[in-house]
C-alpha positions in Angstrom: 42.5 -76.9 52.0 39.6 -78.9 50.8 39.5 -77.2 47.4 43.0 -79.2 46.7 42.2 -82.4 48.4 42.8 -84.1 44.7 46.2 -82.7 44.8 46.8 -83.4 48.8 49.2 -86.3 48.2 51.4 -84.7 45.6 51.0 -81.1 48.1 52.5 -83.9 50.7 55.4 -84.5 49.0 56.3 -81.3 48.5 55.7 -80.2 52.1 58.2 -83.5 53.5 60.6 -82.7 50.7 60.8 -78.7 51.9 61.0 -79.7 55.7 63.6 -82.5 55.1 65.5 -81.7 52.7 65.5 -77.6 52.0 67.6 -76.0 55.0 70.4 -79.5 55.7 73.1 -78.0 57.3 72.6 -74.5 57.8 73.6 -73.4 61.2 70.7 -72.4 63.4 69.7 -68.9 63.8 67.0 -66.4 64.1 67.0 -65.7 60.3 67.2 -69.8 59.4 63.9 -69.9 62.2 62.5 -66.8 60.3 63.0 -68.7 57.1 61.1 -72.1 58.2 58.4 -70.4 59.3 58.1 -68.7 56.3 58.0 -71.6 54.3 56.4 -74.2 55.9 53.5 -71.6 57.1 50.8 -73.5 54.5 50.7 -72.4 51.0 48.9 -74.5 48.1 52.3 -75.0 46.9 51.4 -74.1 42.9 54.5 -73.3 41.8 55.8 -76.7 43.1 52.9 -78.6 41.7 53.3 -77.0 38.5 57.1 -78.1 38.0 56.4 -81.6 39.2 53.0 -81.6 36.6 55.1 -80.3 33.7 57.9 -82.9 34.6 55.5 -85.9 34.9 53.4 -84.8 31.1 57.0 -84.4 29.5 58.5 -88.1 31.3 61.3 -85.6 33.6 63.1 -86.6 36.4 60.8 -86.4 39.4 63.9 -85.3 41.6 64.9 -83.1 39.8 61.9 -81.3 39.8 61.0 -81.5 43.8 64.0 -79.6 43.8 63.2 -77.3 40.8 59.9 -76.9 42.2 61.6 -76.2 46.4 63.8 -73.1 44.8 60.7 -71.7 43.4 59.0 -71.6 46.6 61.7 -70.0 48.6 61.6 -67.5 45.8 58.0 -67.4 46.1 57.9 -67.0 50.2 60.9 -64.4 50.1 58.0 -62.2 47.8 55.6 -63.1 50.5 57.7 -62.0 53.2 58.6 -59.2 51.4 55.2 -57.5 50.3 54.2 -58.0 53.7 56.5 -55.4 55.5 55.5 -51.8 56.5 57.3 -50.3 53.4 55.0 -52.3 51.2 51.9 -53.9 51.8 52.3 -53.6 55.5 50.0 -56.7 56.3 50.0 -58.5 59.7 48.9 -61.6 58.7 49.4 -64.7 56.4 47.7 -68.0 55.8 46.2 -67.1 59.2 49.3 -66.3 61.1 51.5 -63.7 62.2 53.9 -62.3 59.0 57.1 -63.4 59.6 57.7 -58.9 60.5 55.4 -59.9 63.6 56.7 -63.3 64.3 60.3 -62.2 64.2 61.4 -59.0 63.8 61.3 -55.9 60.3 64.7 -56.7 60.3 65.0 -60.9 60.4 62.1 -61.0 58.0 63.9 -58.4 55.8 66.8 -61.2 56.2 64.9 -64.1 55.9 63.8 -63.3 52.5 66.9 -62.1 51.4 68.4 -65.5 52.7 65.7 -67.6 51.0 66.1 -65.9 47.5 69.9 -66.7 47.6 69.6 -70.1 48.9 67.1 -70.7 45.8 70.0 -70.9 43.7 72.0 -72.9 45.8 68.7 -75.6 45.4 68.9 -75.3 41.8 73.0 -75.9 41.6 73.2 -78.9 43.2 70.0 -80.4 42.1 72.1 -83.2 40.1 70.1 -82.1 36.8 71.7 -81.8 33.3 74.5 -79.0 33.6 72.7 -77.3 30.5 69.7 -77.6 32.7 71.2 -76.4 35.7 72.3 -73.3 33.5 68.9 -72.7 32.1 67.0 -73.0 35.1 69.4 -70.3 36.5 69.0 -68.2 33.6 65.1 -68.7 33.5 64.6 -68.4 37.5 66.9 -65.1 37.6 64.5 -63.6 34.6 61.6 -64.1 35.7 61.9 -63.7 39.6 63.9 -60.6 39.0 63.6 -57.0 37.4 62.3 -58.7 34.3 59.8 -60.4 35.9 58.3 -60.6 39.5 60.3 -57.6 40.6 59.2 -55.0 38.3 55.2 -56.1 38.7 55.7 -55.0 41.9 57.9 -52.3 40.6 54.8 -51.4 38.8 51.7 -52.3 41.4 53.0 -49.5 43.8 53.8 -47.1 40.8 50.1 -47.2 39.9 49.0 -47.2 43.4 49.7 -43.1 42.6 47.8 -42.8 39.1 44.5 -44.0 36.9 46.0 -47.1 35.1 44.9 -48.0 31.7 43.7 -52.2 31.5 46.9 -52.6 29.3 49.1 -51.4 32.4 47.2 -53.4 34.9 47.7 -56.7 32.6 51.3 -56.1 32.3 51.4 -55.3 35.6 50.1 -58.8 36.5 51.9 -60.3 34.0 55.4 -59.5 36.0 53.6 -59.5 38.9 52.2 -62.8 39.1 52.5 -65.0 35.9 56.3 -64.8 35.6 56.7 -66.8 38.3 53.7 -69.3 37.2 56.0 -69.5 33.9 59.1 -70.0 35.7 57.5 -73.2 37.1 56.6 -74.7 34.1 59.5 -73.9 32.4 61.7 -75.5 35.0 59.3 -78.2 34.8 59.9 -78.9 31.4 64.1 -78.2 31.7 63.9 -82.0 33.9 63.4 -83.7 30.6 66.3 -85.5 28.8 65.9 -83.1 26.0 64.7 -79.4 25.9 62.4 -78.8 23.1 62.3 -74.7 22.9 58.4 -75.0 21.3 57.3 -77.0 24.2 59.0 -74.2 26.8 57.0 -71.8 24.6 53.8 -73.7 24.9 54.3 -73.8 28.7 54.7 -69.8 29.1 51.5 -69.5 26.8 49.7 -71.5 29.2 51.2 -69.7 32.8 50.2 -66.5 31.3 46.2 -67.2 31.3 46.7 -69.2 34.4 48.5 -65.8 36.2 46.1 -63.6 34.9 43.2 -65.7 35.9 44.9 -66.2 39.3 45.4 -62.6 39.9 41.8 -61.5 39.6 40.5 -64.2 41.3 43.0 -62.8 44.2 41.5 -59.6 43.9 37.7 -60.8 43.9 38.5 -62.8 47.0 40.4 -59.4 48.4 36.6 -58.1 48.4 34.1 -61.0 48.7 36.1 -63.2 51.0 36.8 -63.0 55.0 40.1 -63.1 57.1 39.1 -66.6 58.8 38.5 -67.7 55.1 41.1 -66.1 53.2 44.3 -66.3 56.0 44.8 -63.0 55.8 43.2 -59.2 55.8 40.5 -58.7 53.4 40.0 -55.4 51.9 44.0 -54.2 51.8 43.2 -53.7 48.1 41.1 -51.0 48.8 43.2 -50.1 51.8 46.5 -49.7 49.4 44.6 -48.2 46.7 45.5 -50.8 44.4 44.5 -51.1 40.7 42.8 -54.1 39.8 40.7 -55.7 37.0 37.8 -55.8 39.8 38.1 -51.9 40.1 37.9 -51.1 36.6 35.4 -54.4 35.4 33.3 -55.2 38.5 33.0 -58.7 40.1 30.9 -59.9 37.6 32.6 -59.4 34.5 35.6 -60.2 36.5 34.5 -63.6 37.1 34.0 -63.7 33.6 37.6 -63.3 32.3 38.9 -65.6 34.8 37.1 -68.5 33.0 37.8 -67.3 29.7 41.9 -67.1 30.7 41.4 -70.5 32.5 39.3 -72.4 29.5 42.1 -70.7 27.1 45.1 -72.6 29.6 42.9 -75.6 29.4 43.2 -75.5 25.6 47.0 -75.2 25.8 47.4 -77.4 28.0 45.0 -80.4 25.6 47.6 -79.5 23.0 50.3 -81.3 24.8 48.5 -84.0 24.7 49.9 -87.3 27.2 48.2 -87.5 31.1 47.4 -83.9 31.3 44.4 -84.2 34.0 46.4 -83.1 36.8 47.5 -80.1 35.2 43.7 -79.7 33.3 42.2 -80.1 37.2 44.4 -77.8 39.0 43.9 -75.2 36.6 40.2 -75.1 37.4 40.6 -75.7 40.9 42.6 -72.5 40.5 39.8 -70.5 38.7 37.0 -71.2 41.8 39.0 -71.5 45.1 38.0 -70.1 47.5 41.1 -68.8 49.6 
């Protein structure tokens, strides 16, 4: 993970907080071994970083938003675990191992995410936040990770498998499919803060929007110019799954070209904060030319 050593220290935290903190007393099982695996199986732990970047700009409670940031990544992993089964994208790989399907079972993984999405909101409930917090973060993670969000982009990404998409369809698709969630970490970044300013929550979506659309095609340039080794996981399953994609329609080149147009417009966002925005300003662009 060279490309995020500037963030390796804060990606630390995160990973000792998920391991020591995220499953305390849950009986052992097959499912609760599914789970860790899931979870602690790499990741570049955006979502987390974003909440803790968006609590640290707005003076939130760092806590607060480790566990914020932890429910957002089981959410985040139960999609991973998800998309990767037979009925969907029917990969056998992730970050350069066995999907949890292989590692333990169609059924456990099918489990495991549905365990991991529940316990999300058990994270968020007895975080110790603001009970107007707690509430809103509820409210926000249910939106967004649900049919209103994450679930319909993928609602949507295997309904246009089947047809010629327009580029509006594709971006809303993307939009649901990817950036909800991005939002939903800022947004819970922000709800840490002693008081929530509903212009600043605005802000944050406005900048998660570029940033998931950027992300997205960059996932789907890497999908062809990348390599298993490289990328953790099968190249090509795109193409394979007859998914639509900006890449598709635009080419790599021009591609390339919108991803730094959506991440120079989330820079400009993100300057209009103003306070220690570097980390958030940095990881942005890290975003835009990774490599995996």
């Amino acid at each position: 993970m060279t490309e995020f050593t500037e963030f390796s220290n804060d990606i630390d935290l995160i990973n000792r907080f998920i391991e020591e903190k995220t499953f305390c007393g849950l009986e052992n099982s097959i499912v609760l071994n599914a789970m860790k695996y899931s979870i602690s199986n790499g990741g570049k732990r955006i979502r987390p970083l974003l909440t803790l970047y968006f609590s640290e700009l707005l003076g939130g409670n760092i806590e607060v938003a480790l566990k914020f940031g932890c429910a957002l990544e089981m959410i985040h992993t139960y999609s991973l675990i998800h998309d990767d089964l037979p009925c969907m994208d029917n990969d056998d790989m992730r970050r350069g191992k066995p999907s949890c399907h292989i590692a333990f079972g169609e059924e456990n993984a099918l489990l495991a995410g549905d365990a991991l999405l529940t316990e999300a909101f058990s994270t968020v409930a007895s975080s110790g936040a603001d009970p107007n917090a707690i509430t809103l973060a509820t409210k926000y993670l249910s939106e967004f990770a649900g049919i209103k969000g994450m679930v319909m982009g993928q609602v949507l990404d295997l309904q246009l498998e089947k047809s010629t998409p327009t580029l509006e369809e594709i971006k809303k698709m993307y939009s649901l499919k990817t950036s909800a969630l991005l939002k939903c970490a800022c947004v819970l970044g922000c709800l840490t803060t002693n008081e929530i300013d509903v212009n600043i929550i605005d802000k944050a979506c406005e900048y998660a929007e570029n940033l998931g659309l950027a992300f997205q095609i960059t996932d789907d340039i890497l999908d062809i110019v990348s390599d298993t080794e490289t990328l953790g996981k099968p190249v090509g399953s795109d193409e394979k799954n007859n998914k639509p994609t900006f890449v598709k329609l635009y080419g790599i080149a021009e591609s390339k070209v919108l991803v730094n147009e959506l991440s120079n417009n989330a820079v400009a966002v993100l300057k209009s904060f103003g306070g220690n925005n570097e980390k958030l300003i940095n990881l942005t662009l890290a975003l835009a030319t990774r490599k995996f």
